[in-house]
C-alpha positions as CSV (number, residue, x, y, z in Angstrom):
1,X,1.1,20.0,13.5
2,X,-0.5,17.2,15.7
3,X,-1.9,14.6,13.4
4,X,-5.1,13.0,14.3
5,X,-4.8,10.5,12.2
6,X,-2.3,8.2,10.0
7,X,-3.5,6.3,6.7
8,X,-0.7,3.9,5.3
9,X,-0.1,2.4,2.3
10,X,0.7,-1.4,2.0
11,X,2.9,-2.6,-0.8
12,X,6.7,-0.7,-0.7
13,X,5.4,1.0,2.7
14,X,4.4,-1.1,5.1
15,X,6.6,-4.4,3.5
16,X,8.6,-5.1,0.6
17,X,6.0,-7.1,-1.2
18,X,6.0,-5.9,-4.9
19,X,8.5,-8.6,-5.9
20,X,6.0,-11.0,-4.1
21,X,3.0,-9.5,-6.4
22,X,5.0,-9.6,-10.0
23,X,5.9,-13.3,-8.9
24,X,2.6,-14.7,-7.6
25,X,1.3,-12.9,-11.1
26,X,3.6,-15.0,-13.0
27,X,2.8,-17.9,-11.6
28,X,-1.0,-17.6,-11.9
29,X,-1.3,-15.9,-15.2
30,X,1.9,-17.7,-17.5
31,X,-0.1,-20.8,-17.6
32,X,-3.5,-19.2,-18.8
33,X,-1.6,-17.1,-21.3
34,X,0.7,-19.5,-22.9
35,X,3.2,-17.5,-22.8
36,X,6.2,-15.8,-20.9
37,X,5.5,-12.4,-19.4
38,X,7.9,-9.6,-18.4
39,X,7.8,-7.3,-15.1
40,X,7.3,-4.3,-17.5
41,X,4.2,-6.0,-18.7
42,X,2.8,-6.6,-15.3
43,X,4.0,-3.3,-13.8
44,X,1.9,-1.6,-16.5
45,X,-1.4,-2.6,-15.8
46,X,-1.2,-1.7,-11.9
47,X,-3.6,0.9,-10.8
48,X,-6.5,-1.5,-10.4
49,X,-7.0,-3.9,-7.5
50,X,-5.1,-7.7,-8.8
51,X,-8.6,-8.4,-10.2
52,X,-8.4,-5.4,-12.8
53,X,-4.7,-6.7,-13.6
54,X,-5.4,-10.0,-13.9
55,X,-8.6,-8.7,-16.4
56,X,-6.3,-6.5,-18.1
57,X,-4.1,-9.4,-18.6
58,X,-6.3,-12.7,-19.3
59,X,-10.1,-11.1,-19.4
60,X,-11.0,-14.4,-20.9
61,X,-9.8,-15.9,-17.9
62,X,-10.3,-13.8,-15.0
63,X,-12.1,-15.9,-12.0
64,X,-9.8,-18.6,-12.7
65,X,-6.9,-16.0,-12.6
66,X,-7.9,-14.9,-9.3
67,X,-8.1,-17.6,-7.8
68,X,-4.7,-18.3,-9.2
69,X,-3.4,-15.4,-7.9
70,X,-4.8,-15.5,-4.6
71,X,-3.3,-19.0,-4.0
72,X,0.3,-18.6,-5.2
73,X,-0.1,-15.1,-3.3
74,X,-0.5,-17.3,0.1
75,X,2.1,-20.0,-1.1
76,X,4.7,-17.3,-2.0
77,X,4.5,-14.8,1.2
78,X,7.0,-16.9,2.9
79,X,9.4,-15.5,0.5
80,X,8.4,-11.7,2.2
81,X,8.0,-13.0,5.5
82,X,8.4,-9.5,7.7
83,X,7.4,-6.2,7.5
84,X,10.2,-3.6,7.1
85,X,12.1,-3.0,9.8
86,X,11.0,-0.7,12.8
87,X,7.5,-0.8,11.0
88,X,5.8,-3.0,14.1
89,X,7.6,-0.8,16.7
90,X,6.2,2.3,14.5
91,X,2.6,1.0,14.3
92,X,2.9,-0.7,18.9
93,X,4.3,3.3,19.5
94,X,1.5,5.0,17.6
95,X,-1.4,2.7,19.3
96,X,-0.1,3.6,22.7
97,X,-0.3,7.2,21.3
98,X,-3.8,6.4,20.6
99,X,-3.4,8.1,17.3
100,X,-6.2,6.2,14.9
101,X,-5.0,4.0,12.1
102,X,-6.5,3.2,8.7
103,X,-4.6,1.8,5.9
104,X,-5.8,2.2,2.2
105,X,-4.4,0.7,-0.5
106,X,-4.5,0.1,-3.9
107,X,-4.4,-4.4,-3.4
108,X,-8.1,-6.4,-3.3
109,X,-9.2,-7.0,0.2
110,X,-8.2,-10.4,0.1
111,X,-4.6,-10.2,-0.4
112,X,-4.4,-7.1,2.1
113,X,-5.6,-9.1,4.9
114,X,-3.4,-12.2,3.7
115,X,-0.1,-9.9,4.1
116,X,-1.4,-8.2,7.2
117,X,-2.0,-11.5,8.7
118,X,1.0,-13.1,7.5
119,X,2.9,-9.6,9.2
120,X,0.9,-10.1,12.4
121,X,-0.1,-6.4,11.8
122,X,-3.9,-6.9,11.1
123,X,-5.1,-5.3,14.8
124,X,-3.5,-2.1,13.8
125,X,-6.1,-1.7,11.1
126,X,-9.4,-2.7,11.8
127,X,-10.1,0.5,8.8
128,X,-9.2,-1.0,5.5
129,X,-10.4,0.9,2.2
130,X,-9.0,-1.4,-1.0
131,X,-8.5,-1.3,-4.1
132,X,-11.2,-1.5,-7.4
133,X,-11.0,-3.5,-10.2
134,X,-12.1,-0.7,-12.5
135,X,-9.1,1.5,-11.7
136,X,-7.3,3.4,-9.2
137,X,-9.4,4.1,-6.4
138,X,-7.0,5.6,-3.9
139,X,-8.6,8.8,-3.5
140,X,-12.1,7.6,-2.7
141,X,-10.5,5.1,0.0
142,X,-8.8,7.7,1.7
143,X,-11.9,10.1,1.4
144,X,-14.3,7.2,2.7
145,X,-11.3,6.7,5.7
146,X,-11.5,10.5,6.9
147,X,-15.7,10.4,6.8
148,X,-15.5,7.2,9.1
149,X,-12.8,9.0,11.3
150,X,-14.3,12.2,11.2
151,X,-11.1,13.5,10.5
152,X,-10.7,16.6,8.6
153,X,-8.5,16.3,5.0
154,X,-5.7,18.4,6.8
155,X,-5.8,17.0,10.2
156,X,-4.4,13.0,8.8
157,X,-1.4,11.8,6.9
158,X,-1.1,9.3,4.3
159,X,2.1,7.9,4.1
160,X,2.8,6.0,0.6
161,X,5.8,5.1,-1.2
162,X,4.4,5.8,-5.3
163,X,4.3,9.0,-7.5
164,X,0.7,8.7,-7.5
165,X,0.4,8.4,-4.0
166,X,1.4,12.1,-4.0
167,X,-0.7,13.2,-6.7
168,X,-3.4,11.9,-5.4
169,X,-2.8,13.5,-1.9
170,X,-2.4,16.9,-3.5
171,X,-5.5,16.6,-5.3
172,X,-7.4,16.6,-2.2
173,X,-5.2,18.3,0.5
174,X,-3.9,15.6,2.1
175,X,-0.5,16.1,3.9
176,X,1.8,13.0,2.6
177,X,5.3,11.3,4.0
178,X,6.6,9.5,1.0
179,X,7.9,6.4,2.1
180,X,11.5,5.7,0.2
181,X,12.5,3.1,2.3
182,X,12.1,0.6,0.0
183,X,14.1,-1.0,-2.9
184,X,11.7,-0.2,-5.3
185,X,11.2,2.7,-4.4
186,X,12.5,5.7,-6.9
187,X,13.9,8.5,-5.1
188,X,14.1,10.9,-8.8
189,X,10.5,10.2,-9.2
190,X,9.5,10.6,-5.6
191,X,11.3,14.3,-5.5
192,X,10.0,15.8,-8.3
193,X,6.7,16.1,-7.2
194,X,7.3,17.8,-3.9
195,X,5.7,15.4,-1.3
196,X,5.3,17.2,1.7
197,X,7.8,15.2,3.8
198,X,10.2,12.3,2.2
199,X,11.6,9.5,4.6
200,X,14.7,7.0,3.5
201,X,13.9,4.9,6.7
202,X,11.3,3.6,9.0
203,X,13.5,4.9,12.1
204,X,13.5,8.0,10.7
205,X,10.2,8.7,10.2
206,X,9.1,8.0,13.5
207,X,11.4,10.4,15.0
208,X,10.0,12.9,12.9
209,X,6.6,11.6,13.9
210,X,7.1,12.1,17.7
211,X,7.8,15.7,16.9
212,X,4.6,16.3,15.3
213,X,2.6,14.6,17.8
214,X,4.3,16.3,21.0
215,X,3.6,19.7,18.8
């Protein structure tokens, strides 16, 4: 299969940011709350962009927790300086491919163009499809990526690192590399739902890759 096209996630696929997210949550929403809040807490309300978190969270205070948020986002990213590794070699060897790019992911546009700015990685994507504040939103990016591409549903690959990364690829027919490369990443909830390839590393993947494109 020659793919004509690669979507990629951001968070746990292209960099190790989640730790960066929960902590630049913290930061921004602990002080409007007036109290202590745990990972399980913040975890739990993902699906939305960090605008629909931060609602879920402090509704009463939502612009101010955005712009919160945003800021320590920025101040923090130092702490998740890089991509992973072999991702920039990945994304230089598939440009010289000329396979199009598009990345869609479940973040606000503002923090996605933070982190790819901060990864040095923003020319790679000049298709971005973010996240919604109302709720997950994943399948209408990557819809909205293919129509722009004029890519048929078959003919790209997402490659995403969560369980509902694959769901939503099987709701539409859209082939999907789970990315497990990360720590966060759960391999015994990645398996059970049968992506159609599963990668442990970066280095990996591409070697894969290079066999589908010369296909």
């Amino acid at each position: 299969m020659k793919f004509k096209a690669i979507i990629f996630d951001l968070d746990g696929t292209i960099a190790d940011t989640l730790p960066l997210c929960i902590a630049a949550f913290r930061k921004s929403v602990e002080p409007l709350l007036g109290k202590a809040i745990s990972d399980d807490d913040i975890i739990a309300t993902f699906g939305p962009s960090e605008e629909g978190t931060i609602r879920k969270l402090i509704p009463q205070y939502e612009k101010a927790g955005v712009a919160a948020y945003l800021q320590h986002y920025e101040e923090l990213h130092h702490t998740c300086p890089v991509p992973f590794p072999g991702i920039t070699q990945l994304l230089d060897w598939l440009a010289t491919e000329n396979v199009p790019l598009a990345m869609v992911t479940g973040k606000g546009m503002d923090s996605t163009r933070l982190s790819l700015k901060q990864f040095g990685l923003s020319k790679y994507f000049d298709i971005l499809e973010t996240g919604s504040p109302e709720g997950p939103n994943k399948v209408n990016g990557i819809r909205s990526v293919l129509k722009r591409l004029n890519v048929d549903v078959q003919d790209a690959l997402y490659v995403g690192d969560a369980p509902s990364d694959i769901k939503y690829c099987k709701e539409i027919g859209e082939p999907i590399a789970a990315a497990a490369w990360a720590t966060t990443t759960n391999l015994s909830e990645l398996q059970p739902l049968n992506p159609d390839f599963l990668f442990t590393s970066v280095d990996d993947f591409q070697r894969w890759l290079s066999g589908q494109l010369a296909d």
